[in-house]
C-alpha positions in Angstrom: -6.1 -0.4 -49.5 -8.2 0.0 -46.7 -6.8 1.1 -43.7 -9.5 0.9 -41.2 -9.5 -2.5 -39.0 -13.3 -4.1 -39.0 -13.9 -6.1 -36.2 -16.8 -8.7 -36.1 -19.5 -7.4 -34.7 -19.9 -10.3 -32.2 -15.5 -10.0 -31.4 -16.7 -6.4 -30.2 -19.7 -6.8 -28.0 -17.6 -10.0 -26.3 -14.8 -7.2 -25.7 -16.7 -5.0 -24.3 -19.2 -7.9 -21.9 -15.9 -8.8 -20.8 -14.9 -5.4 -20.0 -18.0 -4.6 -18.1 -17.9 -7.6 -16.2 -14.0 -7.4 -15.8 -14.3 -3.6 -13.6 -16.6 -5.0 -10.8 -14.8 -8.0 -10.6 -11.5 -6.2 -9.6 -13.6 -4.1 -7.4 -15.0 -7.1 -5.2 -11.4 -8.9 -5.8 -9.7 -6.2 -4.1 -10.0 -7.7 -0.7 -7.6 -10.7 -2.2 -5.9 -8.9 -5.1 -4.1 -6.4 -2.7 -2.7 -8.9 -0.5 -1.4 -11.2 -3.9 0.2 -7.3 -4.9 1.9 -6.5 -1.5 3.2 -10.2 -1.7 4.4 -10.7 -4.7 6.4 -7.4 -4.3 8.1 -8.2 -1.1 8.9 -11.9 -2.4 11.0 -10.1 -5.2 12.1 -7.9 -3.0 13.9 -10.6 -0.9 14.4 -13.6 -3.3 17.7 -12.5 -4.5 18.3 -12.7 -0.7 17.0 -16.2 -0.2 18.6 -17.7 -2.6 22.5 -16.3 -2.0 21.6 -17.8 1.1 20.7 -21.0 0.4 23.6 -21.3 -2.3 26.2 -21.0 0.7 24.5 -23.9 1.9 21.7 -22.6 4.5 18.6 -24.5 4.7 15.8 -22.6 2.9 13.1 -22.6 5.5 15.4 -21.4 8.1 16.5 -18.5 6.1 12.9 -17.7 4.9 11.6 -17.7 8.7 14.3 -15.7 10.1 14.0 -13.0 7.3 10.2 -12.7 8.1 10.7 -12.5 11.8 13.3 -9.7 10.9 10.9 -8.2 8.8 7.9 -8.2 11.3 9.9 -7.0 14.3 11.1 -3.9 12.0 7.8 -3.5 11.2 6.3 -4.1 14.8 9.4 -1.5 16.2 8.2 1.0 13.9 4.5 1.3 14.0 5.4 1.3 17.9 7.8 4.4 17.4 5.1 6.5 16.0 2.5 4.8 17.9 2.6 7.3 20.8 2.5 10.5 18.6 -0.5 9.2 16.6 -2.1 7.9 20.0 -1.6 12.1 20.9 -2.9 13.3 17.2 -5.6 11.0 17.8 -6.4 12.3 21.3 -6.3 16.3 19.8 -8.3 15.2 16.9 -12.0 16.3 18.1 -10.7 19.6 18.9 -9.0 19.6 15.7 -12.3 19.3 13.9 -14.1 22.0 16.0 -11.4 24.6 15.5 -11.7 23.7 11.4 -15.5 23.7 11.6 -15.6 27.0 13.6 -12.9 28.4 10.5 -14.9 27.6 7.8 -18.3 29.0 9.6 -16.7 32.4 10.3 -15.4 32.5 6.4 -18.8 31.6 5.1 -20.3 34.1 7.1 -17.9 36.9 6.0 -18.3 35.5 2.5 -22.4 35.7 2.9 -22.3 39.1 4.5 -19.7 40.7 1.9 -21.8 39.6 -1.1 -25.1 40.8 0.5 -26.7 37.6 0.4 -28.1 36.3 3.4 -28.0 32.8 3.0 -29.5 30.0 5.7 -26.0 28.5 6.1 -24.2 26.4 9.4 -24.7 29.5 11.3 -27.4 27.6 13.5 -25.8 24.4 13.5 -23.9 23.2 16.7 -20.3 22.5 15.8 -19.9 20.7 19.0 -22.2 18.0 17.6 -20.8 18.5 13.9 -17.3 17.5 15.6 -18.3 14.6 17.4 -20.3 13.5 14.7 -16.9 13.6 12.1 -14.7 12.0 15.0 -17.6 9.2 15.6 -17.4 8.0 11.8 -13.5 8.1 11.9 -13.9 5.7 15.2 -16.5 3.6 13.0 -14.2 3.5 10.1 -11.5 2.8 12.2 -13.6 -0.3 13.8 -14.2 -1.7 10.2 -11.2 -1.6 8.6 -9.1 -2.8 11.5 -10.3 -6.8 11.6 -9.9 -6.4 7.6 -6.0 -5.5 8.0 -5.3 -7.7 10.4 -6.7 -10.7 8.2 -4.7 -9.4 5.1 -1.2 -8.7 7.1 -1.7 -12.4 8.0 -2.5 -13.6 4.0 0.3 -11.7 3.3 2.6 -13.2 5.5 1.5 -16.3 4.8 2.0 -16.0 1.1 5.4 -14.4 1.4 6.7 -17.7 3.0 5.1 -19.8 0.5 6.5 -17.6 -2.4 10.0 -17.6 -0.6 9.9 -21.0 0.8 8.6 -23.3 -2.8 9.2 -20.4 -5.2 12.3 -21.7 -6.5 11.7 -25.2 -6.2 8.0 -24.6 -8.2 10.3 -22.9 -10.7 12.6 -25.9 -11.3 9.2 -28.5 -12.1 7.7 -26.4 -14.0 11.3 -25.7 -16.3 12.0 -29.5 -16.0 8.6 -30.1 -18.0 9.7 -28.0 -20.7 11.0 -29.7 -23.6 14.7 -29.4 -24.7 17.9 -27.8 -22.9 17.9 -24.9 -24.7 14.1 -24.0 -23.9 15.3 -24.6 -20.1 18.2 -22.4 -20.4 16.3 -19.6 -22.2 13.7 -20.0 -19.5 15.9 -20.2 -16.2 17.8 -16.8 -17.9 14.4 -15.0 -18.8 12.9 -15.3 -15.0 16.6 -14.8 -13.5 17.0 -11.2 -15.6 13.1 -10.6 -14.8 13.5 -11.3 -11.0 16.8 -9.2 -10.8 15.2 -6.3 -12.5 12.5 -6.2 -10.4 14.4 -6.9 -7.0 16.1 -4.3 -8.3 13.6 -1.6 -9.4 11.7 -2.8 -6.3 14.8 -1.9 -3.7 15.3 1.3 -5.3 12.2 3.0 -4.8 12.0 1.1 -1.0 15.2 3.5 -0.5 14.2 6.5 -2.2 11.4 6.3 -0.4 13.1 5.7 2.9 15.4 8.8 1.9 12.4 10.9 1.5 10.6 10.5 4.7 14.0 10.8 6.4 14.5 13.9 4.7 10.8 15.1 5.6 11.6 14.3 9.0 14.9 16.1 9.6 13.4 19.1 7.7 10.5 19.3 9.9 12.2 18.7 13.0 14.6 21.5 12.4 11.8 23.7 11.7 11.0 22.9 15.1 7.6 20.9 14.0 5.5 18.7 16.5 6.3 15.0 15.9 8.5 15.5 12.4 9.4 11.9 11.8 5.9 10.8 12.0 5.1 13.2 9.3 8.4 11.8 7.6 6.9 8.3 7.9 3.9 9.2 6.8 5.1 11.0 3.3 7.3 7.9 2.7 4.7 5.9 3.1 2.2 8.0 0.8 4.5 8.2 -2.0 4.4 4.3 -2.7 1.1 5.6 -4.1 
């Protein structure tokens, strides 16, 4: 017996079209794909919340809006702690860059002279100008990017409530429809385990990861670093990635 799989010819070119057309779709979807992402994880994350809430009889809304304003104001009172020592890394940054620049010229020339090949390097260039140049496109960046957050920190709000708000009640039609008790039950048990899990998986790396920049922190600050828990922020943060 054959053990090879043969494909039609026309099963594989519409594979791979829909492939090719699939990557740059994502790509230009990115702008609205993140925000569904970052949604749908913190509407898991809180759910389980919700809902024990609303089964000791709390209206829904009320619970969903006072967990988001909870959930801004952390957010708001955090970005404001380490506001003031970014505003400072920020303010050092231009001479950051010059110190860097000047480090890497004085190693290239050592490198060019020890090899005995003079080469036309950045010896001539003006690292004054090379610094401000690097600190202009991070201000431009900066400029760019910053409308684009704010308009995705509002979808994303905005889609958290709705997810929290009509999640459940969504849930319920769309269960109701199906045909047959059992089919309901095994459907209501599926999401319930599926939604646990994930609140659950979800929570757990939200507190390891809280641990670890903690930890960063309290390490750096007892090696007597500038600004440790921003650099503990940070590396919590990062390792979502």
């Amino acid at each position: 017996m054959n053990g090879k799989l043969n494909l039609p010819i026309n099963t594989v070119i519409g594979v791979s079209l829909l492939v090719l057309l699939l990557v740059p779709a994502l790509y230009f979807a990115k702008p609205v794909l993140l925000p569904m992402v970052i949604s749908t994880f913190v509407a898991l994350l809180f759910s389980p919340l919700i809902n024990y809430f609303e089964d000791k009889g709390l209206p829904r809304t009320i619970t969903v809006v006072v967990t988001l304003t909870l959930l801004v104001s952390v957010s708001i009172l955090g970005l404001a702690a380490i506001s003031e020592p970014a505003k400072q890394w920020w303010a050092e940054l231009p001479s950051i860059v010059q110190n860097v620049s000047q480090e890497v010229n004085e190693v290239t020339k050592a490198s060019s002279e020890h090899m005995n090949a003079p080469l036309e390097l950045a010896s001539d260039m003006n690292i004054d100008e090379m610094g401000n140049n690097t600190v202009f496109s991070l201000l431009k960046a900066l400029a760019t990017t910053t409308p684009t957050l704010l308009t995705q920190a509002m979808i994303v709000l905005f889609m958290v409530y709705f997810m929290l708000n009509h999640g459940r009640s969504l849930f319920r039609k769309s269960v109701s429809r199906l045909r047959g008790f059992s089919k309901q039950r095994q459907a209501v048990e599926l999401v319930q385990a599926l939604q646990k899990d994930l609140s659950r998986y979800i929570g757990t790396i939200t507190l390891v990861n809280a641990g670890l920049g903690l930890c960063v922190g309290l390490v750096f600050f007892v090696l007597g670093l500038e600004d440790p828990f921003l650099w503990g922020a940070f590396a919590g943060v990062m390792n979502f990635a």
